[in-house]
C-alpha positions as a Markdown table, in Angstrom:
| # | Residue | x | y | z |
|---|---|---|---|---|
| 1 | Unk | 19.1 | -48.4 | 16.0 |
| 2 | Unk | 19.2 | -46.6 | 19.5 |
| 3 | Unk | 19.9 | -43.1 | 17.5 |
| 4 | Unk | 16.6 | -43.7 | 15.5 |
| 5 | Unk | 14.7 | -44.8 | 19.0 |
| 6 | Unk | 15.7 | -41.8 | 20.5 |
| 7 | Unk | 14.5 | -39.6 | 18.0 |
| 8 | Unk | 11.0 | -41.8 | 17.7 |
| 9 | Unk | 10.9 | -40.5 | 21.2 |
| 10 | Unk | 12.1 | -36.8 | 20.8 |
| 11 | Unk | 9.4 | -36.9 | 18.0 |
| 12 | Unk | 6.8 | -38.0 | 20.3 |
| 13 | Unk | 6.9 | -36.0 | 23.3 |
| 14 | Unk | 8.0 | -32.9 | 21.4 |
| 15 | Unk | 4.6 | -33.1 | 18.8 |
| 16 | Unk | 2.9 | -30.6 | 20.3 |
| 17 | Unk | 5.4 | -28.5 | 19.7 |
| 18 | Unk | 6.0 | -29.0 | 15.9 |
| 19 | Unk | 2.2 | -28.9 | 16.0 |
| 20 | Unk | 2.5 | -25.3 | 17.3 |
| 21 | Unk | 5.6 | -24.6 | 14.8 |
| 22 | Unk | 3.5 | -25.7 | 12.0 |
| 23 | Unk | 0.9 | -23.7 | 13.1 |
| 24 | Unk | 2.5 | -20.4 | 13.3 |
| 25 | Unk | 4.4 | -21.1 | 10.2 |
| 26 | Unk | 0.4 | -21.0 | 8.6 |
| 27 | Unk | -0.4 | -18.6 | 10.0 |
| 28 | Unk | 2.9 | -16.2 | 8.9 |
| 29 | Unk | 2.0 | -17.6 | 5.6 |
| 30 | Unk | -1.2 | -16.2 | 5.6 |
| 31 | Unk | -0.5 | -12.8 | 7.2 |
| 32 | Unk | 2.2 | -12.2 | 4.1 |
| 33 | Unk | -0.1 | -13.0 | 1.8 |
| 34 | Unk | -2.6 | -10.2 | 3.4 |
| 35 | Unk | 0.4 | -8.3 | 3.3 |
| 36 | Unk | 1.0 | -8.4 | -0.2 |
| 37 | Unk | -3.0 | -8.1 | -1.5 |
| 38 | Unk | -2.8 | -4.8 | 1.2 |
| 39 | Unk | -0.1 | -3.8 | -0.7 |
| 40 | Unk | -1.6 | -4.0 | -3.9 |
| 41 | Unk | -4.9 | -2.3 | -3.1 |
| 42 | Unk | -2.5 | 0.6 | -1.6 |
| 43 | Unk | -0.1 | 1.1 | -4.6 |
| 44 | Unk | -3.4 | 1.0 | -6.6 |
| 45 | Unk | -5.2 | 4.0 | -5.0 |
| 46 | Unk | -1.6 | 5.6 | -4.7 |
| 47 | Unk | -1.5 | 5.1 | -8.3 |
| 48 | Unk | -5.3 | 6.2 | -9.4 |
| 49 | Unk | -5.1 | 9.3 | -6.7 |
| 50 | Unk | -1.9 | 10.1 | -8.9 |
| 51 | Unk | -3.5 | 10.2 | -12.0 |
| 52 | Unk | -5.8 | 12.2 | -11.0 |
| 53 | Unk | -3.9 | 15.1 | -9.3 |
| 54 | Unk | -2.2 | 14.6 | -12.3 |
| 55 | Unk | -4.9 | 15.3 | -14.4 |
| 56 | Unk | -6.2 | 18.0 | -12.2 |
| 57 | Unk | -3.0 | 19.7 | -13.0 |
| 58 | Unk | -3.2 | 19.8 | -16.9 |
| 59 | Unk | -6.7 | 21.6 | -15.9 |
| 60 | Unk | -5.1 | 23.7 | -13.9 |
| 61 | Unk | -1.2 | 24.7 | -15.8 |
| 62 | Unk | -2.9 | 26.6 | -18.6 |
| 63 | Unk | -4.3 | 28.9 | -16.5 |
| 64 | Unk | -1.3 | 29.2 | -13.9 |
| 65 | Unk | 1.9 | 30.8 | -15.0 |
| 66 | Unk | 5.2 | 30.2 | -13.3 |
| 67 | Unk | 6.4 | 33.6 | -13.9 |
| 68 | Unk | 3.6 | 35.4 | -13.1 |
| 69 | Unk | 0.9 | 34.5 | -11.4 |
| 70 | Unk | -1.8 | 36.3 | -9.6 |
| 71 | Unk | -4.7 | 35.5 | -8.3 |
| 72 | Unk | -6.8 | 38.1 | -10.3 |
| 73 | Unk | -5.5 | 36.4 | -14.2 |
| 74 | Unk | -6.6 | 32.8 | -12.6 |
| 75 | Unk | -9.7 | 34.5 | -11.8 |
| 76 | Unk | -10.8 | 36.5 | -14.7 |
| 77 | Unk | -10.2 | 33.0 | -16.9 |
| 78 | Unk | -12.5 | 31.3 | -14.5 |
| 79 | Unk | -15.2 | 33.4 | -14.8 |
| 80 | Unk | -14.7 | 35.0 | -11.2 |
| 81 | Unk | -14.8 | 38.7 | -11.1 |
| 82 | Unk | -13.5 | 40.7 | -8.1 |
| 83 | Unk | -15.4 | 43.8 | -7.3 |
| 84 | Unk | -12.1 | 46.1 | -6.7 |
């Protein structure tokens, strides 16, 4: 009976400190669920920017060749001309 008086009392004088606890527990709860949306809205532009220097480079390959490119050839399929 004593034991459970004792922590009546503990519970008491220490409530403003489980009131704090409680309170930054909320609050961590809340900042990871920021986190995650944060995340989400990242990984999407990650992704979408992706995809599109992805697609940007199927305009692109066509008109770049690995084993020998030049300016001048990327030009001349453009439509630039160089006045050489």
């Amino acid at each position: 009976m004593d034991a459970f008086v004792a922590m009546r009392r503990f519970m008491v004088t220490n409530a403003e400190v489980f009131q704090r606890l409680s309170t930054m527990e909320y609050h961590q709860l809340e900042m990871q669920q920021h986190l995650q949306e944060s995340d989400k809205r990242i990984e999407s532009v990650t992704e979408s920017f992706l995809a599109i220097i992805h697609n940007n480079n199927n305009i692109v390959s066509p008109l770049y060749n690995k084993n020998n490119s030049n300016e001048k050839d990327i030009n001349d399929h453009c439509g630039y001309f160089s006045h050489d």
